[in-house]
N, C-alpha and C positions, 0 to 999 in steps of 0.2 A: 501498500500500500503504500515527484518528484516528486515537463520533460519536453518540453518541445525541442525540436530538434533542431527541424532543417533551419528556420530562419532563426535562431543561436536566439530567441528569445527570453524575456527576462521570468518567465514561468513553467516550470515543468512539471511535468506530467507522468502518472506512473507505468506508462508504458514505454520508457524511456529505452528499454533495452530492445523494443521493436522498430524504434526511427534512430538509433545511434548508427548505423549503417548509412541510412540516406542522408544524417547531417553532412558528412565529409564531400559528397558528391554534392548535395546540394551548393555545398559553400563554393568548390568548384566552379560548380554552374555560374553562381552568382559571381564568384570573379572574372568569367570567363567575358561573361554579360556584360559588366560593366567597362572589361577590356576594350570591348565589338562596340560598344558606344562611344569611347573615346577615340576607336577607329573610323567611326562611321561620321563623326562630329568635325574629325579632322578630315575627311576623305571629301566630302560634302562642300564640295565649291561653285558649286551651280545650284538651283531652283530647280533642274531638273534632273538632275541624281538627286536630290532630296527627296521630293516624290517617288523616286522608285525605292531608295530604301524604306520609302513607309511605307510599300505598295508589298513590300516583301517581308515586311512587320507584320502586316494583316494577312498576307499569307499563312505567314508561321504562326500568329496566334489562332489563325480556323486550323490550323493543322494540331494547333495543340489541345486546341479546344476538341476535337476527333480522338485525340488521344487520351484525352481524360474520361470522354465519355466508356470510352473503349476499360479506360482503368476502374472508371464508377460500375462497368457493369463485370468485370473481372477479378472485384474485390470485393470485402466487404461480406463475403459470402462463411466467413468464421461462424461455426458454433460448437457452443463451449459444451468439454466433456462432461460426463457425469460424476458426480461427487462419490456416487454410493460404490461402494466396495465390491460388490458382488456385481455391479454391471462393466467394471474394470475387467478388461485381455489377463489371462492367466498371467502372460510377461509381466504387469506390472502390477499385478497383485502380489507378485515374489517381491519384485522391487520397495513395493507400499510397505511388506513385512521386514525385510532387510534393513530399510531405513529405518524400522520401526526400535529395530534391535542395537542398531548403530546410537541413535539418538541416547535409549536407555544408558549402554554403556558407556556413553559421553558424561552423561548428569552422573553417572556412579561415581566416575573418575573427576567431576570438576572440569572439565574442558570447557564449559559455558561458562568458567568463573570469570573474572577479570585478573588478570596477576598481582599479587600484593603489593604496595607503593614500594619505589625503593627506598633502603634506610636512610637517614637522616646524616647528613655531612658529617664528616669527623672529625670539623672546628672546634665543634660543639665539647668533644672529647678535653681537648686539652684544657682548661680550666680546671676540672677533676681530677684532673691526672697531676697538676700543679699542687692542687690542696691536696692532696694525697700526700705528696712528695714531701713539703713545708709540714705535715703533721709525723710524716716518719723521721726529720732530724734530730726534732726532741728527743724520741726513743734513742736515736743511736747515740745523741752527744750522753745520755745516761750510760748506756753498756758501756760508753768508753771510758766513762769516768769512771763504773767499778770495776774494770777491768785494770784500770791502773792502780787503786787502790790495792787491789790483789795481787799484782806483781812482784813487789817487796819480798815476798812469802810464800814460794810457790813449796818450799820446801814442807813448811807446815801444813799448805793443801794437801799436799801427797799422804802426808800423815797424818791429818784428820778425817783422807776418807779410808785409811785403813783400821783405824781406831772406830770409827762408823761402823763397819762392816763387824768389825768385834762384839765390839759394846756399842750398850746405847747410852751408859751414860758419859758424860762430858767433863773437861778437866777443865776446874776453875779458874786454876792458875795459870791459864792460856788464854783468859778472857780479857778480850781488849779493851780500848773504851768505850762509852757506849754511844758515841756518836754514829760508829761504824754500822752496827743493826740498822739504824734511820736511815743508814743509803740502801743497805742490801734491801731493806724491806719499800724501797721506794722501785728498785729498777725490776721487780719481777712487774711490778703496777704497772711501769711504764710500759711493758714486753707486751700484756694483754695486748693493748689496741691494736697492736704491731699484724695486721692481718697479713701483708703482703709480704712478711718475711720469710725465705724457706723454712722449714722447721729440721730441718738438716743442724743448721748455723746455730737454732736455740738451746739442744740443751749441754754447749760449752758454757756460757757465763750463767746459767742457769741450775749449773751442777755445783759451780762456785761460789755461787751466793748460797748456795743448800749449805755449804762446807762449812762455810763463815758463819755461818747462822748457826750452825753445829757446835762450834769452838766460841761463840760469845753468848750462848743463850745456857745457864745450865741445867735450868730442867723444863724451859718454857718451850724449847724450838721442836721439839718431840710433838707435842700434840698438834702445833700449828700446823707441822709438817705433814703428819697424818689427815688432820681437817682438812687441810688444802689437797689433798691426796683424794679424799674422799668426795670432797666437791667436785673433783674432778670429774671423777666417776662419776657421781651422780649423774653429773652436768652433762657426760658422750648415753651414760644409760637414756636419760629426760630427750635428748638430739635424736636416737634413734628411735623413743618412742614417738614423739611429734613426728617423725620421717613416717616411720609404720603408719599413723593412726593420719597423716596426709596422704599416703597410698591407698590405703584403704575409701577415704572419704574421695579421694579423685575417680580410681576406679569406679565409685558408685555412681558419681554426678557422671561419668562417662557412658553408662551404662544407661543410665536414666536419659540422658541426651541424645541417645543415640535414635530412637524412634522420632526425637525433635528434630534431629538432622537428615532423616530420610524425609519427614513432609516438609522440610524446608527444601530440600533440594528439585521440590517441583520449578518450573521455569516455562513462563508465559511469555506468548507473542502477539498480539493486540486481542489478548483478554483469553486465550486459549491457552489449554497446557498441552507441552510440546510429546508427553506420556500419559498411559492411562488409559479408561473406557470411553471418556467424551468423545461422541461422533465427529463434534469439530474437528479434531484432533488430525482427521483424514485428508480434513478438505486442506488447513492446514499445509501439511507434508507435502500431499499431490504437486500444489502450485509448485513448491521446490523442487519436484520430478521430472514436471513438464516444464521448467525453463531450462533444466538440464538434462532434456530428451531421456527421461527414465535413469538418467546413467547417477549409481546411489550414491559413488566417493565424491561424485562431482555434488549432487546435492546435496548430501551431510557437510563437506567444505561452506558451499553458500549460507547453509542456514546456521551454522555456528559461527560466521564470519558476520550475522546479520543482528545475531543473537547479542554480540560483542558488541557490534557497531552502537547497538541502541544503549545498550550499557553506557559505553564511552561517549555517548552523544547527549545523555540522560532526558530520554524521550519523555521520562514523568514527568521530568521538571518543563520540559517543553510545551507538555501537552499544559500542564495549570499555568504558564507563564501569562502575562499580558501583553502581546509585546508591538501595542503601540501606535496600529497600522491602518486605521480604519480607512485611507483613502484608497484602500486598495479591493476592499467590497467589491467595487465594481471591476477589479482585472479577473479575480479568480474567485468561483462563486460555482454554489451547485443547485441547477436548478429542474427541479420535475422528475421526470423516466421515463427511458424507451420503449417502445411495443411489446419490449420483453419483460422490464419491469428494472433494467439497473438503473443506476443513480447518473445524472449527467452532468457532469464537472465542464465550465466552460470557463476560456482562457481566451479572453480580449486584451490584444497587445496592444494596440491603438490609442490605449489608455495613458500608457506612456508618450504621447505624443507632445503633453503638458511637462516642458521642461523642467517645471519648481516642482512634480510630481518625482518625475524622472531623479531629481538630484537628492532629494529627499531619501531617496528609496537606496541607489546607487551611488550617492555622492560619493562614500569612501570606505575602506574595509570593515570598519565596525556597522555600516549603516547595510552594507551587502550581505555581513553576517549574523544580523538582526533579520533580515529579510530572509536566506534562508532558515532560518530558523521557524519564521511565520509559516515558509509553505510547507513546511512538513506537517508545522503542528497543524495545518488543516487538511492536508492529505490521512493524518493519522484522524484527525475528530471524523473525517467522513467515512474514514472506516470502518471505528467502533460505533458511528450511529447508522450509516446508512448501509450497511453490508450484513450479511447473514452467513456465517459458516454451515452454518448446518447441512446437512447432504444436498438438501433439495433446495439452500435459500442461493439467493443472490449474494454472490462473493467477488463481484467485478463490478466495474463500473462504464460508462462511456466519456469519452473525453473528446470535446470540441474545439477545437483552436482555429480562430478568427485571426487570420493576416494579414486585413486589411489595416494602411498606417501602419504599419509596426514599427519600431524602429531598427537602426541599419542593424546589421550583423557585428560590426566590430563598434565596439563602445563600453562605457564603466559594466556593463555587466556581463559581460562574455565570461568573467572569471566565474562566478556565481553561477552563470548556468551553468557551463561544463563540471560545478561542481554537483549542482542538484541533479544533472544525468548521470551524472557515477552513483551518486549514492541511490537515484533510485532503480538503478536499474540494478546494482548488486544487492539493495534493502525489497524490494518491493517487486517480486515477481508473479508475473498470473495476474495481474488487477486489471487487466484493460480487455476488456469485452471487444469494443471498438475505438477507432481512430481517427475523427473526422477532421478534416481542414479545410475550413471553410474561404472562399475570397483570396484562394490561391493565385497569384501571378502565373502569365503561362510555360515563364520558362523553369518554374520552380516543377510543375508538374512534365514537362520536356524531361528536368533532370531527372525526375525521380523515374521516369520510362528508359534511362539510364544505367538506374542502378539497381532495378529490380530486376532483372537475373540474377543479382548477387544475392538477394534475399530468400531465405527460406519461403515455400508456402503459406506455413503458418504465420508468419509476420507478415506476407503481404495480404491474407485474406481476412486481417484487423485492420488495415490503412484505409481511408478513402482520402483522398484529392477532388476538390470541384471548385471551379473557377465564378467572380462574382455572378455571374447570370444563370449559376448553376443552383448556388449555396443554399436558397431554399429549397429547390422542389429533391434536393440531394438530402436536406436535412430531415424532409418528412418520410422518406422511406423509413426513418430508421426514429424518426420521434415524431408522435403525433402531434397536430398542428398548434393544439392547445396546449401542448407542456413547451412551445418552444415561444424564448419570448419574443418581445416586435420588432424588438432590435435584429436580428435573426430571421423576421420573416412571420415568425407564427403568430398566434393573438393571444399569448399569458403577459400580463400585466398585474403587476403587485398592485394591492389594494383595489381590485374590482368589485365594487359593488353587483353588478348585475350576472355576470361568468365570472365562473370558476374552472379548472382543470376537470374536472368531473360533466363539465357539460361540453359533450363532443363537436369538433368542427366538421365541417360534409366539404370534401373537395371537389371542386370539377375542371373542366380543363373546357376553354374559349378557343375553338379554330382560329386560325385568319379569318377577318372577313365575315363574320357570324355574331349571333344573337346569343345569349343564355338567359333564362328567366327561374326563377328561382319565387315557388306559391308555398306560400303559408297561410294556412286556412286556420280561422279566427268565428271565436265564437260570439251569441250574444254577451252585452254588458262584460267583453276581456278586453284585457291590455295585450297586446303583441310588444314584444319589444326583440331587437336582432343588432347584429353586427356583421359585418362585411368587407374585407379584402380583395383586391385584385395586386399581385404582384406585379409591379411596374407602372401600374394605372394605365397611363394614355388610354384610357378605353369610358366610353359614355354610362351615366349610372343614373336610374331614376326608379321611383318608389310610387303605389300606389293599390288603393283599396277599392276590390271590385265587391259590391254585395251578391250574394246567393238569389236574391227577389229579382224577378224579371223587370225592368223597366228601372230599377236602381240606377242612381248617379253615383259615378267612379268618380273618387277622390283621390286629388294628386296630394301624394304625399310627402316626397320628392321631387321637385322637377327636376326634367333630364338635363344635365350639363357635362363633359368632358372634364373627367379628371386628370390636369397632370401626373404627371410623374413624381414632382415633388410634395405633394397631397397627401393630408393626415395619413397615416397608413393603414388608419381603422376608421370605417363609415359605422357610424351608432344611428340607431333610430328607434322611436315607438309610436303607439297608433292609439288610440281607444275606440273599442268599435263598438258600436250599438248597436246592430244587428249583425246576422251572420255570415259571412264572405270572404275574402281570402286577400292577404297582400299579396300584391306582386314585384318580386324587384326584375329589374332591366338592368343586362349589361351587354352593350352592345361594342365588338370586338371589330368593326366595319373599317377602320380607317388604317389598323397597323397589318401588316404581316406576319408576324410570330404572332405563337398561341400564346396565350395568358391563362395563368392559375385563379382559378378563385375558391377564395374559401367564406363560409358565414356558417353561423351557426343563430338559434333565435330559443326563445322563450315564449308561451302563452298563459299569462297569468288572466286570474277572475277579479272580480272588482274586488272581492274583499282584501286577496292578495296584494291587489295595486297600492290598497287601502293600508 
């Protein structure tokens, strides 16, 4: 669930991975174009070479105008596979389970995780390592000072730990003074803190303070020695039990967490989980099969590579963001559904046409990457509201792009869309039902008769191409006339009081040179009320009420006059009738040569209704 393509526009669309082909050729084309103009501008020294290369302009555009018709009716003819499992080819119902299996042992292992941040710089280190260092001098200027105290007398060490070893009691007359105990009993103090010393190095000056404490203490350093002997013990007994009874309590909380960390290891993708019984689940995966023709490492690659992306791109926060934008309503917007029932996403570049619009949006890389950001998050909102996984719902959408105005190909946003076509078409595959483009230039569809033998079937049987004088009667093949809006050709209009999408439009088609009449039969004391189209006008329009009673006078309701071309693009009208007879509308198609479309549709309410 961008992508416009070929004209590098500032909006994409999620079929981006079916027109990333014709962008390169189209771009082609259009340089090629603008080459052949700047040849033709300089070639062009007479009035009458000027006229032949227009003569051979409108050549090539009926030529291409033939070509498109030929592509509008050689495309367009996609229909989407089936969801359900059991209507899937043996081949890739192996496939559907293979991925099903790959997927599982990805979540088992953490492959969908993100990798942990890396650790923190090791600047950070040295200040601790400083204090560390400034709190170990004090220990050592200690040891050295009773270490030199002890020097003097190494010969009485030796012979007070053999006297030790003998007896335990101690000879008085070898007791020194008693300042000496106050050091000895200060430097084992100091040693505690000493963590980072080997313990190799401590018990030399710490056998010699035992010694000295021996020979100055005469009945006292016995018991100290044993207590302190004892706490010690204690203190490795108490270290191993806190060890034990923290193994123990880990183990448990591990054990207990463990059923926490198999349901937290589920992992969603726009509201589905990617394991499990849920049906969704299928339709899901498919998409990822069929944008990599069933093949499973290729799709297991794509959809852990997608999984990630949204991670790293943090699509929740995207999706609740605010971010800013509201003049752009009117470039990307989804309005109504096709015959078949998807949702239609339409993308007018035109809109850009408004330079303070344009700079705003594109001015500079934060303002481009605020922007993409907006078109996801409404690629993703029409997802999660307007799409259906379920086997049998609607999980695609149509997408319509209007190229009339657009702006040029190279400008502030080229960066931004070549970005939003990458990520949608590696994010976002299977969403595009259809591919319309509507008010095609004709050498953009030339190009694209180019480079479709490059194209698979399946991508070209989503495209359609049709040039302005095509755009509507192309768009109602594929959406009826009331979901598409006026701008476009059709007759949906936001806030209609009188139609709605639910009340249907009746097409018909005006020869050359011919009449159409269109009766609405009206009852006593109703209101008639109708609406009315002709695409392109130039054709005469008048309205009028004939009664059912013989000898009745016809009432004009309309007079007939010639509609321009530039003329409202919707005729409204109502009637109140008092007796019973019928309106008649007039559209008289007499003065042009091409057929004209017409469409209306109408209402008969009763007086109370009116009322």
């Amino acid at each position: 669930m961008a992508e416009e393509a070929k004209q590098e526009t500032p909006v994409a669309a999620p079929a981006a991975e079916e027109v990333v082909v014709v962008e390169k050729a189209v771009e082609a084309a259009a340089a090629a174009e603008e080459e052949k103009k700047v040849d033709e501008a300089a070639a062009a020294a007479t009035a009458a070479e000027q006229e032949e290369e227009e003569k051979k302009a409108e050549e090539a555009e009926e030529a291409a105008a033939a070509d498109e018709a030929a592509v509008i009716e050689g495309t367009g003819s996609f229909k989407e596979e089936s969801n359900l499992v059991s209507d899937l080819p043996d081949p890739e119902q192996t496939a559907l389970a293979q991925l099903k299996e790959l997927v599982a042992a990805a979540l088992a292992n953490g492959e969908f995780d993100l990798p942990p941040p890396p650790p923190p710089p090791p600047a950070k280190e040295e200040p601790a390592k400083e204090e560390t260092k400034a709190a170990e001098e004090p220990a050592k200027e200690e040891e050295s000072k009773a270490a030199a105290e002890e020097e003097p007398a190494p010969a009485k060490e030796e012979e007070s730990k053999a006297e030790a070893s003998a007896t335990e009691e101690p000879k008085p007359e070898e007791a020194p003074a008693q300042e000496e105990p106050k050091v000895e009993a200060h430097a084992p103090a100091q040693e505690e803190p000493k963590t980072e010393v080997p313990t190799k190095e401590e018990p030399a000056p710490a056998a010699a303070a035992a010694a000295a404490a021996e020979e100055t203490k005469p009945a006292e350093p016995e018991p100290e020695e044993k207590a302190v002997v004892v706490t010690e013990e204690e203190a490795t007994k108490t270290v191993e039990a806190i060890e034990e009874t923290v193994v123990a309590a880990a183990a448990t909380e591990t054990a207990a967490a463990e059923p926490e960390a198999a349901a937290a290891k589920e992992e969603l993708i726009w509201g589905v989980p990617l394991v499990g019984d849920d049906e969704r689940t299928d339709t899901v995966l498919l998409k990822f099969l069929r944008a990599r023709e069933f093949k499973v490492k290729e799709a297991m690659a794509m959809l852990k590579a997608a999984v990630l992306w949204r991670k790293r791109f943090g699509i929740d926060a995207v999706l609740a963001a605010d971010h800013g934008l509201p003049e752009l309503d009117n470039v990307v917007f989804y309005r109504g559904a096709d015959r078949e029932g998807h949702p239609v996403c339409y993308n007018v570049y035109g809109e850009f046409q408004d330079k303070e619009l344009y700079e705003k949006v594109f001015g500079d890389e934060e303002k481009r990457e605020k922007f993409l950001k907006w078109r996801i998050q409404l690629l993703e909102r029409g997802i999660l509201e307007q799409l259906d996984f379920s086997p049998s719902g609607i999980c695609s959408m149509v997408q319509v792009t209007d190229l009339k105005n657009s702006p040029p190909m190279l400008g502030k946003h080229r960066t931004v869309t070549r970005q939003a076509l990458a990520l949608l078409q590696d994010n976002y595959p299977e969403f595009i039902a259809k591919k319309v483009f509507i008010n095609v230039p004709w050498w953009y569809i030339a190009a694209n008769k180019m480079v479709s033998p490059f194209l698979t079937q399946r991508t070209k049987s989503k495209i359609i191409f049709c040039s302005p004088a095509k755009s509507a009667e192309t768009l109602f093949r594929y959406i009826a006339p009331e979901q598409v809006p006026v701008q476009f050709g059709g007759l949906y209009k936001e806030d209609d009081t009188e139609f709605s999408t639910s009340d249907a439009v009746t097409e018909l088609t005006i020869k050359p040179s011919s009449k159409e009449t269109v009766e609405i039969p009206a009852t006593e004391n109703s209101t008639v009320v109708w609406e009315l189209r002709v695409l392109g006008w130039e054709v005469s329009y008048g309205a009028e009420f004939i009664p059912a009673a013989e000898g009745g006078y016809t009432v004009i309701v309309q007079k007939t006059r010639k509609v321009p071309a530039n003329e409202e693009p919707i005729m409204k009208g109502s009637f109140k009738v008092g007796e019973p007879g019928k309106i008649v509308l007039t559209v008289d198609n007499a003065a042009s040569k091409k057929k004209k479309q017409l469409l209306y549709r109408f209402k008969v309410k009763s007086s109370t209704e009116s009322a």
